[in-house]
C-alpha positions in Angstrom: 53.7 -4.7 102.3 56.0 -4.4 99.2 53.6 -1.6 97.9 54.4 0.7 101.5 57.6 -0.3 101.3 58.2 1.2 97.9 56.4 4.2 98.4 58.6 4.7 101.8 61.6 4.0 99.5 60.6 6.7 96.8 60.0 9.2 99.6 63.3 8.4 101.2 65.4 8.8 97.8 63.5 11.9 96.6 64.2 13.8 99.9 67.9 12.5 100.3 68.6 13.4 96.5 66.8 16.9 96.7 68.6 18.1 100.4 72.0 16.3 100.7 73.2 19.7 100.6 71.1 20.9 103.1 73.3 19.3 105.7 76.1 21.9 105.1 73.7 24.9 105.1 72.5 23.5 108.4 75.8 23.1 109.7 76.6 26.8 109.4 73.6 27.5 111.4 74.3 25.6 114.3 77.6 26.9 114.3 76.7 30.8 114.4 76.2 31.8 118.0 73.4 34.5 116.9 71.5 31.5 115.8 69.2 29.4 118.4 68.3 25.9 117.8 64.6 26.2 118.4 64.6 28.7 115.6 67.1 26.4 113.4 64.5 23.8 113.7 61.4 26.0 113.1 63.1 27.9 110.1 64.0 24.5 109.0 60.6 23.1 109.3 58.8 25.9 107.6 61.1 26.0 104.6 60.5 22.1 103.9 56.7 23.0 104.6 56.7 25.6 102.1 58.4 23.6 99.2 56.0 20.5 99.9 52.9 22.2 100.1 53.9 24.5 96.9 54.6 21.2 94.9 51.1 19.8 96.1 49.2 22.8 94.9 51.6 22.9 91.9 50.6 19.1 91.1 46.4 19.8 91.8 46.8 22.6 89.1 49.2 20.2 86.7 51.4 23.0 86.9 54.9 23.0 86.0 56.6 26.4 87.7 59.5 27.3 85.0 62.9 26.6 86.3 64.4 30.4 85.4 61.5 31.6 87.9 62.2 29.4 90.6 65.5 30.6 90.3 65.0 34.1 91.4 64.9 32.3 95.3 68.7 32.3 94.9 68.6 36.0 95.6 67.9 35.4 99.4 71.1 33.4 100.7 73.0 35.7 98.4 71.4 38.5 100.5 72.1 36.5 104.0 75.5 35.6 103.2 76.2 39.4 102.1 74.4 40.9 105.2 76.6 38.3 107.4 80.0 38.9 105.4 79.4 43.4 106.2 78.5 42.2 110.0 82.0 40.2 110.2 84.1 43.1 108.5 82.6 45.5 110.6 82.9 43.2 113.8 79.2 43.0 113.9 77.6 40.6 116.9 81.2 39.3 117.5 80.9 39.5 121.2 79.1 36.8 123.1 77.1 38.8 125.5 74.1 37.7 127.4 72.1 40.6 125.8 72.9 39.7 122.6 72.0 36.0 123.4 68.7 36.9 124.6 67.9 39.1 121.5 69.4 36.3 119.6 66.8 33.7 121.2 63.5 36.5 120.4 64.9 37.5 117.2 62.0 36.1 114.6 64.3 37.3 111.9 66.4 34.7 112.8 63.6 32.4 111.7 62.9 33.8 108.7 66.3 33.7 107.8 66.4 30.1 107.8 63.0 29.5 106.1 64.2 32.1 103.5 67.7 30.1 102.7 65.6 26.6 103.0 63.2 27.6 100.9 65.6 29.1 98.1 68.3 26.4 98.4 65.1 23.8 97.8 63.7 26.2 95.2 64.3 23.5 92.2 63.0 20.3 94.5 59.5 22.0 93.7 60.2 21.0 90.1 61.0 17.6 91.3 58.3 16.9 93.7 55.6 18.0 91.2 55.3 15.5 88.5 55.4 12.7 91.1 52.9 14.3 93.3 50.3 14.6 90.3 50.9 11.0 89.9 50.3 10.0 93.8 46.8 9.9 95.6 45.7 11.8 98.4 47.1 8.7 100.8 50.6 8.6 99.0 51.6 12.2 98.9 50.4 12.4 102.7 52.7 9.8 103.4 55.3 11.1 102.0 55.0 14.3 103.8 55.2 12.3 107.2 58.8 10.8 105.8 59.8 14.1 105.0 59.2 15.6 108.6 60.9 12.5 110.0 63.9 13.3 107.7 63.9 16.7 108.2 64.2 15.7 112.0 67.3 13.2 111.0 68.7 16.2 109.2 68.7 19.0 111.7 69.7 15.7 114.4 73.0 15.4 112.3 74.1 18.8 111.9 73.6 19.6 115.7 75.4 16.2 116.7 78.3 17.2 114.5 78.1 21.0 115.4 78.3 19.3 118.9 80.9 17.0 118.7 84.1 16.4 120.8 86.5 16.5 118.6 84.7 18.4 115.1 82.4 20.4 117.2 84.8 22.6 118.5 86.2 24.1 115.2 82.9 24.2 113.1 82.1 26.6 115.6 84.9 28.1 116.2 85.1 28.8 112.1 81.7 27.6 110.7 80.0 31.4 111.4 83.2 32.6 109.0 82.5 30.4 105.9 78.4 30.3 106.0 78.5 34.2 104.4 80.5 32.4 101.9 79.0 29.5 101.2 75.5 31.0 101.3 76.7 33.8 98.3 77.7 30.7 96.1 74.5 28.5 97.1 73.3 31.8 95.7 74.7 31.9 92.7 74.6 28.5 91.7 70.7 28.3 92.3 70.8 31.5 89.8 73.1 29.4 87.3 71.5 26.0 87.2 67.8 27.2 86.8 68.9 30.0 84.5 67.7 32.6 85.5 69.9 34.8 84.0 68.8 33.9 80.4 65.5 35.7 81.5 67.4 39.3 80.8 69.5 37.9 78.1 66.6 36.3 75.9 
């Protein structure tokens, strides 16, 4: 018993270290109107995907991907958040029309979008999940994939419940879809700057 629970324990602390600031990126979703849930939630759960099965493979091949590399993923929110910031200055999907809603709800891209920013805003977890998955069996790392769907469930739960709520709700989405371009360009940057990726045209 004390052996599941400090496996669960491990999984819990690794994912809530490596995505704490996932919540805000998942807020800003939630709070764009071009933006469905269903596609919040599948973006969401394909990004996580991604990163755990890349760190699975990684850890099979005892390999180590280099921190600058990784950090190229920065590129895509700072894409996204530029793309969003030119479609607010040109007044861009402003209106709330029932055609754009139902192009909004088939839009795919919208998916991507959200794997693409999970995916790149996780890009450095992959160095973290590795050298614990080489060191896990088969069993372990598969249970710690089911706590991370569960908490990737708890995650997109909070950010719609806040999105949502009676009181905050109402100016996260009244503002939230004019500070994601924003914060997505320095979620950027910073994913750039911490795995230093810059020194790879400087060395």
């Amino acid at each position: 018993m004390a052996y599941v629970l400090g496996l669960l324990g491990v999984a819990i602390v690794m994912f809530a270290s490596t995505n704490v600031d996932d919540i805000f990126v998942l807020l800003g979703f939630f709070a764009d109107p071009k933006f469905r849930a269903r596609q919040i939630v599948i973006g969401q759960y394909l990004g996580i995907g991604t990163l755990y099965a890349i760190s699975v493979i990684a850890s099979l091949l005892v390999l180590v991907i280099p921190a600058a590399y990784i950090g190229f993923l920065g590129l895509a929110p700072i894409y996204f958040g530029v793309k969003q910031l030119w479609e607010l200055w040109n007044g861009i999907g402003t209106e709330d029309s029932p055609e754009d809603h139902e192009k909004a709800s088939a839009g795919r891209g919208n998916i991507a979008a959200v794997t693409l920013v999970t995916i790149a805003n996780g890009g450095d977890n992959i160095s973290v999940y590795t050298p614990l998955f080489a060191t896990r069996s088969v069993y372990e790392i598969l249970v710690i994939g089911c706590v991370f769907a569960l908490l990737t469930a708890i995650w997109l739960g909070s950010a719609h419940s806040l999105v949502n709520h009676r009181m905050l709700g109402a100016p996260i989405r009244r503002h939230g879809h004019r500070i994601v371009p924003f914060v997505l360009i320095g979620l950027g940057v910073l994913i750039l700057y911490e795995a230093g990726t810059a020194g790879l045209f400087w060395s």
